[in-house]
Backbone atoms as SQL, in Angstrom:
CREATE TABLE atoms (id INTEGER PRIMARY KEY, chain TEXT, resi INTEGER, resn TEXT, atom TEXT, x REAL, y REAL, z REAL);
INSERT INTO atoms VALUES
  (1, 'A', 1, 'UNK', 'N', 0.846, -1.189, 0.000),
  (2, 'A', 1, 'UNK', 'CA', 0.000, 0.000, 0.000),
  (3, 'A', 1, 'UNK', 'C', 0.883, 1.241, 0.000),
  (4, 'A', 2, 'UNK', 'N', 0.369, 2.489, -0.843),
  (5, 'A', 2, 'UNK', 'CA', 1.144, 3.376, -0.569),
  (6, 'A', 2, 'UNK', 'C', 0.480, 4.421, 0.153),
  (7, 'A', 3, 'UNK', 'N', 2.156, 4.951, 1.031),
  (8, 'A', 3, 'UNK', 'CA', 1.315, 5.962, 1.929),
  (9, 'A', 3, 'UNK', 'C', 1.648, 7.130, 1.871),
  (10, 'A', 4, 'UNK', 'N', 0.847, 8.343, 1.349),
  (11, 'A', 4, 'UNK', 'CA', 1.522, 9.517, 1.060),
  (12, 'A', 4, 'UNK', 'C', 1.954, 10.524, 2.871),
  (13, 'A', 5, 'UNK', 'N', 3.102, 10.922, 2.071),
  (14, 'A', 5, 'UNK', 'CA', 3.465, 12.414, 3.577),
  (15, 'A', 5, 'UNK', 'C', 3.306, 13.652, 2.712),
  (16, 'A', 6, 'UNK', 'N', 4.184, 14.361, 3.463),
  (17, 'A', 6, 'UNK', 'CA', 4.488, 15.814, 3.442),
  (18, 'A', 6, 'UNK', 'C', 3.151, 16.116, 2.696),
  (19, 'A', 7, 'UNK', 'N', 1.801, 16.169, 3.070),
  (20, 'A', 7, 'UNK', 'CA', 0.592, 16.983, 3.076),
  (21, 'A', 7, 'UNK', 'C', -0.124, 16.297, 1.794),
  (22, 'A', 8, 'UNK', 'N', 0.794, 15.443, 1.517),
  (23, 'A', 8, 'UNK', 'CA', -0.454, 14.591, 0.417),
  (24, 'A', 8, 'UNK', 'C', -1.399, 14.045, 0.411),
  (25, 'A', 9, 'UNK', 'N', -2.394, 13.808, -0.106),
  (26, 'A', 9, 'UNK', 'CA', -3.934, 12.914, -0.394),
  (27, 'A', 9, 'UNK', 'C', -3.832, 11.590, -1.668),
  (28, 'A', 10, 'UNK', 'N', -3.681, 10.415, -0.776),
  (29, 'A', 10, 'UNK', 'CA', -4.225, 9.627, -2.070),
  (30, 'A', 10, 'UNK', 'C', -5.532, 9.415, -1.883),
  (31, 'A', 11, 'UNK', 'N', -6.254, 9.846, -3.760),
  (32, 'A', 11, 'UNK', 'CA', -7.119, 9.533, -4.165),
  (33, 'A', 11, 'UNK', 'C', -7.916, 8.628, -4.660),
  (34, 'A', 12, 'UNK', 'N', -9.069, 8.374, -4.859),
  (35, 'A', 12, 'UNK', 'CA', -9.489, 7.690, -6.363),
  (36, 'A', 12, 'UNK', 'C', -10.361, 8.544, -7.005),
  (37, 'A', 13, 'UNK', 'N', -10.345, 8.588, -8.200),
  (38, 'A', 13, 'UNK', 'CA', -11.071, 9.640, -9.001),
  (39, 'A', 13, 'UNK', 'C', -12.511, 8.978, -8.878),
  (40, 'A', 14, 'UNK', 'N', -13.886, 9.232, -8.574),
  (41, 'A', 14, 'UNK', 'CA', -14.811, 8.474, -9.177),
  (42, 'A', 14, 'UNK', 'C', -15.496, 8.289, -10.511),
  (43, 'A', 15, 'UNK', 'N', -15.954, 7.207, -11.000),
  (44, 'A', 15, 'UNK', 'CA', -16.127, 6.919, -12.549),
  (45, 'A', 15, 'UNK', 'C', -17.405, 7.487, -12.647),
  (46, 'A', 16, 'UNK', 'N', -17.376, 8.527, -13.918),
  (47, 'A', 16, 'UNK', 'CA', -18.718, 9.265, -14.061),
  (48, 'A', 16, 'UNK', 'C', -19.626, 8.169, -15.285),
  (49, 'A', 17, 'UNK', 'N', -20.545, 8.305, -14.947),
  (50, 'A', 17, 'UNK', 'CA', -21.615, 7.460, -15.980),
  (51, 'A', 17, 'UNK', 'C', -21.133, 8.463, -17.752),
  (52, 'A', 18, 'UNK', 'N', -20.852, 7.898, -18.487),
  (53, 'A', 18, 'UNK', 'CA', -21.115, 8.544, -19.929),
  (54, 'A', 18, 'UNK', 'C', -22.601, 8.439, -20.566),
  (55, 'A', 19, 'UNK', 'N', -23.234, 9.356, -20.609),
  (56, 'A', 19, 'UNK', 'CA', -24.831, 9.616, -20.968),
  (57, 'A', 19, 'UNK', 'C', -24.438, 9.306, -22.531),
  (58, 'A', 20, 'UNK', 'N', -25.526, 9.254, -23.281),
  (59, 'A', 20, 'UNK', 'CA', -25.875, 9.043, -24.729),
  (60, 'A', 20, 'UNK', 'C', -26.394, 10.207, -25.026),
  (61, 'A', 21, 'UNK', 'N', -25.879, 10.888, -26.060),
  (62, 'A', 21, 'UNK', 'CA', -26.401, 12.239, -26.274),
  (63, 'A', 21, 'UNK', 'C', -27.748, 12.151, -27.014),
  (64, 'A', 22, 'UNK', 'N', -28.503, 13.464, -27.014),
  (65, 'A', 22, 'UNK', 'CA', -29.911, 13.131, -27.652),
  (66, 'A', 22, 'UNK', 'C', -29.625, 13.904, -29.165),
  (67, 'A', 23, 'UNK', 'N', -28.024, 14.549, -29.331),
  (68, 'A', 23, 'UNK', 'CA', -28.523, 15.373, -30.401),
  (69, 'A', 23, 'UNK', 'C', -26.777, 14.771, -31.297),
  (70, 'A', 24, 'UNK', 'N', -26.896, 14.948, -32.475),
  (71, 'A', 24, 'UNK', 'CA', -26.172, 14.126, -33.198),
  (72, 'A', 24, 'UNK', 'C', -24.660, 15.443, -33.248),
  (73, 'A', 25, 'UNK', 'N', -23.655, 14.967, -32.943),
  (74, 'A', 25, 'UNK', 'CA', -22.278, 15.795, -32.436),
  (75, 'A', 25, 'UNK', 'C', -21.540, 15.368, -33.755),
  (76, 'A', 26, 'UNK', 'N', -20.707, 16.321, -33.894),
  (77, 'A', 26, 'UNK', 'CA', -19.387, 16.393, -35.261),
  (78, 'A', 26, 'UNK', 'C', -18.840, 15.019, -34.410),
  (79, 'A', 27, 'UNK', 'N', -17.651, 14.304, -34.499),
  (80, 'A', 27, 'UNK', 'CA', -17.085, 13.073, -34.525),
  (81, 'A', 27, 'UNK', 'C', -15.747, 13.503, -33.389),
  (82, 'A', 28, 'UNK', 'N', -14.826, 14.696, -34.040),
  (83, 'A', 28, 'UNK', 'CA', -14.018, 15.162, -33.313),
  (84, 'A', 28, 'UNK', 'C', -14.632, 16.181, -31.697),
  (85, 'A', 29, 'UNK', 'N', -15.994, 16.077, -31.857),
  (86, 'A', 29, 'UNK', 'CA', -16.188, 16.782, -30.781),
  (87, 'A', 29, 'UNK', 'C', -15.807, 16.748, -29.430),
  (88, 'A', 30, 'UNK', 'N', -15.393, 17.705, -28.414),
  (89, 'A', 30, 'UNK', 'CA', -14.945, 16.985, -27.242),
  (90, 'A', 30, 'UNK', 'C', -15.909, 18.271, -26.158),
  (91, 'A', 31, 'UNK', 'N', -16.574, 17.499, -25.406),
  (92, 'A', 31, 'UNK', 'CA', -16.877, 18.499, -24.227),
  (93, 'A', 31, 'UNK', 'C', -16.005, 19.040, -23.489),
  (94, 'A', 32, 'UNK', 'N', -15.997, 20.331, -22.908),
  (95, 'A', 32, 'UNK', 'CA', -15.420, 21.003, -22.106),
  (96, 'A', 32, 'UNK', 'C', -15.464, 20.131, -20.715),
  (97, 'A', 33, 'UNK', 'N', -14.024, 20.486, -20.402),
  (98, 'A', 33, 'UNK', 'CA', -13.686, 19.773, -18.925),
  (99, 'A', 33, 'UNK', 'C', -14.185, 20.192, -17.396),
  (100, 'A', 34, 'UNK', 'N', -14.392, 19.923, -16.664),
  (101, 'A', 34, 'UNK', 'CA', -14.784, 20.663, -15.629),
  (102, 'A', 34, 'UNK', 'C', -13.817, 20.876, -14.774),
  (103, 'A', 35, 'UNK', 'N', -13.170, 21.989, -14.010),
  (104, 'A', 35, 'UNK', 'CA', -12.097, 22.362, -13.317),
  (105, 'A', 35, 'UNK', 'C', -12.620, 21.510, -11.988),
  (106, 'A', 36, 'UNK', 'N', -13.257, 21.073, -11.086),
  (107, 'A', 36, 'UNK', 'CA', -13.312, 20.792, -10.084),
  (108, 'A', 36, 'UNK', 'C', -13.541, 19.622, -10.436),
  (109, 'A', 37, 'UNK', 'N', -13.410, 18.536, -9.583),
  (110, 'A', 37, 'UNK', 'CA', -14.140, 17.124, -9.656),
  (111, 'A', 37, 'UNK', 'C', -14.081, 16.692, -8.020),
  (112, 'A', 38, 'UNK', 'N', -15.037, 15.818, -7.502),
  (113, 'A', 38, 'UNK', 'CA', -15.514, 14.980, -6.410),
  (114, 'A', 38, 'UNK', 'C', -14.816, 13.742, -6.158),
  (115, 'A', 39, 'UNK', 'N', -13.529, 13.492, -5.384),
  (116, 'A', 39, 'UNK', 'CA', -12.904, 12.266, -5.360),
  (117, 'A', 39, 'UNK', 'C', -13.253, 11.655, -3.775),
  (118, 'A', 40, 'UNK', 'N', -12.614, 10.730, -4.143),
  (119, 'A', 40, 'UNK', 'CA', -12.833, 9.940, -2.326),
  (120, 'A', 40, 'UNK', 'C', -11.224, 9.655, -1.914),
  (121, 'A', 41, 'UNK', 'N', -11.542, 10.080, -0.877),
  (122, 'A', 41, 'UNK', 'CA', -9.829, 9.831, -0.285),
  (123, 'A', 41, 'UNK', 'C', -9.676, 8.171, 0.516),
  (124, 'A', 42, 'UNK', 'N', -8.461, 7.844, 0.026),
  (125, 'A', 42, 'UNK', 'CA', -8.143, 6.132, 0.040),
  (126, 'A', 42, 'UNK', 'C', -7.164, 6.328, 1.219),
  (127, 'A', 43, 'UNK', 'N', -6.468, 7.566, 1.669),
  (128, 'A', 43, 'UNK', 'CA', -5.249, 7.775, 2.472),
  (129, 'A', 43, 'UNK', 'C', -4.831, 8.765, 2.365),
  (130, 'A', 44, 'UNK', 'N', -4.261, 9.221, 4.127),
  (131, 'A', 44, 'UNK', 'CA', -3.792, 11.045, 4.261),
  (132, 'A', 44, 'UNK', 'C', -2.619, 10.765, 4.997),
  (133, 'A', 45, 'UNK', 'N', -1.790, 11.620, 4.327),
  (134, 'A', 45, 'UNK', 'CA', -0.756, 12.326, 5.129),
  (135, 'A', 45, 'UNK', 'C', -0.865, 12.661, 6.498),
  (136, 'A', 46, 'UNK', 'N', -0.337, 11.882, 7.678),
  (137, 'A', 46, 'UNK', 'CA', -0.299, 12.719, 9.330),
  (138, 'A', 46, 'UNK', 'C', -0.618, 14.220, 8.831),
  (139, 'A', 47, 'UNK', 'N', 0.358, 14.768, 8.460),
  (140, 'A', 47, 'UNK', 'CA', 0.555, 16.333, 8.306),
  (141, 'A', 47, 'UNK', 'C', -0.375, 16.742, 7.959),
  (142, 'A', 48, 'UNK', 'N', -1.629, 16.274, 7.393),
  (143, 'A', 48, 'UNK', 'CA', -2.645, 17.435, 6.133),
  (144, 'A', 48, 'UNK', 'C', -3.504, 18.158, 6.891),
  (145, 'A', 49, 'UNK', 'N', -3.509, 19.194, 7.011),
  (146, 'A', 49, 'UNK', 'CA', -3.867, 20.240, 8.244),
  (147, 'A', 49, 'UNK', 'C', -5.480, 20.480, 8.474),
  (148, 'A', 50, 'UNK', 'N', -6.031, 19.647, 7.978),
  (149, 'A', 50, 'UNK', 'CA', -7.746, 19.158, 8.316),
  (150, 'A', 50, 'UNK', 'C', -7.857, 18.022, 8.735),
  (151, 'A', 51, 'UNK', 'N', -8.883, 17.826, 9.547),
  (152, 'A', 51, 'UNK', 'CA', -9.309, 16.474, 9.375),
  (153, 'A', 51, 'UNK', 'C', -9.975, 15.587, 8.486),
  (154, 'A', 52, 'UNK', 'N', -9.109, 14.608, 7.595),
  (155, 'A', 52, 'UNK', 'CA', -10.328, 13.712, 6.724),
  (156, 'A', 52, 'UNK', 'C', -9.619, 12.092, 6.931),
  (157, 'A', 53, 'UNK', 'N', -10.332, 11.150, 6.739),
  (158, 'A', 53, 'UNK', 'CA', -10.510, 10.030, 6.713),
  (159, 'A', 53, 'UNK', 'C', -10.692, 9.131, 5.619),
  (160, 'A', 54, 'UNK', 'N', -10.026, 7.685, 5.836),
  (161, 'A', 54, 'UNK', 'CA', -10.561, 7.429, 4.246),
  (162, 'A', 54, 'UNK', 'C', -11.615, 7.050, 3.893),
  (163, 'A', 55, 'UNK', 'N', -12.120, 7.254, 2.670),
  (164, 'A', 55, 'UNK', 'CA', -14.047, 6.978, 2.134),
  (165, 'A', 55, 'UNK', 'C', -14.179, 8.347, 2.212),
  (166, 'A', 56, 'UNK', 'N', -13.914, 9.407, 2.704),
  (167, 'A', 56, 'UNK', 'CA', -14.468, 11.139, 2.424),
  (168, 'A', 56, 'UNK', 'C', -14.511, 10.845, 1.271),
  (169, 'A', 57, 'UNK', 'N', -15.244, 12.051, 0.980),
  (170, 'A', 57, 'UNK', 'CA', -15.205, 12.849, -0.199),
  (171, 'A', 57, 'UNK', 'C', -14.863, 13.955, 0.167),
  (172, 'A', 58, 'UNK', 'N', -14.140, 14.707, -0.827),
  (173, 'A', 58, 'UNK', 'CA', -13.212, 15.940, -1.414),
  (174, 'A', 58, 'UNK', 'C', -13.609, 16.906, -2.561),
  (175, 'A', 59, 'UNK', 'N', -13.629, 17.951, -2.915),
  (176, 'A', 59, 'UNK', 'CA', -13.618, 18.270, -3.902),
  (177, 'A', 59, 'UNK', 'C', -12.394, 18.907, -4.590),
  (178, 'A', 60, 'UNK', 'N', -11.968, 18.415, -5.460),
  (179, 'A', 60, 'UNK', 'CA', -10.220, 19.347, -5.866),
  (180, 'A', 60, 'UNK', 'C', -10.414, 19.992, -7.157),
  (181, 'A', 61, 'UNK', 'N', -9.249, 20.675, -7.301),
  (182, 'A', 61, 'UNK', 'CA', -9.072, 21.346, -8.304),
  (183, 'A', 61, 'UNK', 'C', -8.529, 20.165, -8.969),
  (184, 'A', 62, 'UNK', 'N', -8.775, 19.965, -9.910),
  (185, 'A', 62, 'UNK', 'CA', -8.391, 18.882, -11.149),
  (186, 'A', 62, 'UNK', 'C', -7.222, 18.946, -11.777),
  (187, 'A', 63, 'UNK', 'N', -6.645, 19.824, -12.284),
  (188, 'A', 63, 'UNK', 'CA', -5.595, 20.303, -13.103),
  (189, 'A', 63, 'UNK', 'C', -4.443, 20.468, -11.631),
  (190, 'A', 64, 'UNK', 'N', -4.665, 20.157, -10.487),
  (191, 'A', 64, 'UNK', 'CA', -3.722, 19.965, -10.340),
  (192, 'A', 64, 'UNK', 'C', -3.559, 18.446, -9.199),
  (193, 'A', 65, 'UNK', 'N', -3.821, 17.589, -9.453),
  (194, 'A', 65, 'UNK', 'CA', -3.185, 16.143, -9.096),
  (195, 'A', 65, 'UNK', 'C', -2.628, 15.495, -10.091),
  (196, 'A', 66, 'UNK', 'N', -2.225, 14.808, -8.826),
  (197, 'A', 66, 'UNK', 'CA', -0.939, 13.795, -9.781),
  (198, 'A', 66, 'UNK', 'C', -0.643, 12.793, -10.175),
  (199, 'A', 67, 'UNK', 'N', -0.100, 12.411, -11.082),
  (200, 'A', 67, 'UNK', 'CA', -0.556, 10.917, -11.250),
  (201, 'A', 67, 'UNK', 'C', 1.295, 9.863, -10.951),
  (202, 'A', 68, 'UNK', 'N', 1.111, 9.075, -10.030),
  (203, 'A', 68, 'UNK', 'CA', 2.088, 8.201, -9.657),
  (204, 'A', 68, 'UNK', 'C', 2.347, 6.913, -10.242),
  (205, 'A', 69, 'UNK', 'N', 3.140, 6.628, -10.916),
  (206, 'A', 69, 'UNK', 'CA', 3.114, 5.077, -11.578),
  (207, 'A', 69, 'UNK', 'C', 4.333, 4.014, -10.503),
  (208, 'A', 70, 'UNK', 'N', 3.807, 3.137, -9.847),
  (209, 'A', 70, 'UNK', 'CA', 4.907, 2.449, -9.015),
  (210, 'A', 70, 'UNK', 'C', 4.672, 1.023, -9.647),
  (211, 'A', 71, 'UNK', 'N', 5.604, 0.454, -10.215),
  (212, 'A', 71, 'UNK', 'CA', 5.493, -0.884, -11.113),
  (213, 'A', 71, 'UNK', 'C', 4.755, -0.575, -11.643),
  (214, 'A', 72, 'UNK', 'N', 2.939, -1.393, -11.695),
  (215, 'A', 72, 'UNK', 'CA', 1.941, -1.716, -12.725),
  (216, 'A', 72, 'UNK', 'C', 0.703, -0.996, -11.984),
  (217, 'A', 73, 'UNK', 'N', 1.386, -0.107, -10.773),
  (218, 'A', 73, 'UNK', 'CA', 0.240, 0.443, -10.063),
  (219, 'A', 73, 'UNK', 'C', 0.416, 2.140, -10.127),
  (220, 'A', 74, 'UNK', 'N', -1.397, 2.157, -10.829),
  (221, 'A', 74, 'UNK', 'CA', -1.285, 3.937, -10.889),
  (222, 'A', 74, 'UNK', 'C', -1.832, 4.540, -9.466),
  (223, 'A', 75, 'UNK', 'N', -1.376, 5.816, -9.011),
  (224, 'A', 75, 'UNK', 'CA', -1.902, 6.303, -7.755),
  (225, 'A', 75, 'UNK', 'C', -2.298, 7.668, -8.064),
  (226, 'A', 76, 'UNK', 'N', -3.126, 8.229, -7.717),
  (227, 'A', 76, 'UNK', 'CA', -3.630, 9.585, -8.088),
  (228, 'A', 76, 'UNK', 'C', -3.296, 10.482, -6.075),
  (229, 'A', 77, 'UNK', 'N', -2.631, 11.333, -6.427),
  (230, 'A', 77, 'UNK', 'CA', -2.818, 12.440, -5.035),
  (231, 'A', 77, 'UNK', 'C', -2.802, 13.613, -5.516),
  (232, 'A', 78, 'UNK', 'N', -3.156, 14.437, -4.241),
  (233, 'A', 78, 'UNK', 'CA', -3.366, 16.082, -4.391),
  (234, 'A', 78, 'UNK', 'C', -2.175, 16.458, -2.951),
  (235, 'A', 79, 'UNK', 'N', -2.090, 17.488, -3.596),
  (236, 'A', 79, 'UNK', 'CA', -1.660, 18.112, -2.247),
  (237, 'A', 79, 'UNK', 'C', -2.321, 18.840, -1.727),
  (238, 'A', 80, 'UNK', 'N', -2.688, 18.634, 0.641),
  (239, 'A', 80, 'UNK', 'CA', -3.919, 19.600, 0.972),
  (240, 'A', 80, 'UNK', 'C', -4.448, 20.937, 0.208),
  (241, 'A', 81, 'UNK', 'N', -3.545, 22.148, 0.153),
  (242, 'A', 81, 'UNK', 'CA', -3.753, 23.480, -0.653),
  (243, 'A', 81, 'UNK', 'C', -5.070, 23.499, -1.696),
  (244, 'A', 82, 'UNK', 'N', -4.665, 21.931, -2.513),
  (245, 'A', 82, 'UNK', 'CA', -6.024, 21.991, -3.503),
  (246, 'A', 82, 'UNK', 'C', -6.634, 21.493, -3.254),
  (247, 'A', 83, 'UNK', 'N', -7.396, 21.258, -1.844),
  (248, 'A', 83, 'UNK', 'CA', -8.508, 21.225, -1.800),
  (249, 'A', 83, 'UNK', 'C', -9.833, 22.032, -1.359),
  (250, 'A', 84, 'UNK', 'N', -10.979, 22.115, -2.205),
  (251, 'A', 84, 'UNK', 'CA', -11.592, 23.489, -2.160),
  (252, 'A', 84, 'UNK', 'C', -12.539, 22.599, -1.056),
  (253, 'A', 85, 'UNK', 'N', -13.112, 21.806, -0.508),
  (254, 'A', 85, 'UNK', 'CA', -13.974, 21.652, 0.302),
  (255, 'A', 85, 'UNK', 'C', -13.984, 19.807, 0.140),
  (256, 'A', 86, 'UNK', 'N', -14.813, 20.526, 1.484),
  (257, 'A', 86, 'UNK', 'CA', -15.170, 18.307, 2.292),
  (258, 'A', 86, 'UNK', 'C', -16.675, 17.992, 1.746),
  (259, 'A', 87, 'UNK', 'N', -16.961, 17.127, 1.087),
  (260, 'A', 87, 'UNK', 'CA', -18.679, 16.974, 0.698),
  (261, 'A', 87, 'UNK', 'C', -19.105, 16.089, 2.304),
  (262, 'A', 88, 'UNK', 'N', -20.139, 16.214, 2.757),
  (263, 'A', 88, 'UNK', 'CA', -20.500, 15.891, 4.101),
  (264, 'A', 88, 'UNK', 'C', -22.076, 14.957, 3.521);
């Protein structure tokens, strides 16, 4: 298992449903991204200067986590700073 310090959050991103559109889109089309997204935290840093637990939910700024590759295993964290709020 990995365990993040110095004020890190490991994440998991949650998987959004892909809807079926009702109206017929160019091929190259791509929707606009959303700057925030809703993750659940798997593991915290002692240090991260709130209290959260793992199974929270989070909301972060997107554009800035990170993505960790250790062997064949990917890990997603944030650092505390980006996080804009706790979903309750």
């Amino acid at each position: 298992m990995f365990k993040p310090v110095n004020r890190y959050i490991l994440v998991e991103e949650k998987k959004e449903q892909e809807r079926e559109s009702l109206v017929i889109l160019p091929e190259d089309y791509k929707p606009s991204e959303e700057r925030y997204a809703t993750v659940e935290v798997r593991e915290v840093a002692d240090d991260v200067r709130f209290k959260l637990v793992p199974s929270s939910e989070i909301v972060i700024d997107k554009s800035m986590m990170e993505q960790i590759t250790i062997g064949a295993t990917n890990y997603s964290v944030i650092l505390d700073n980006y996080v804009v709020g706790i979903v309750s």
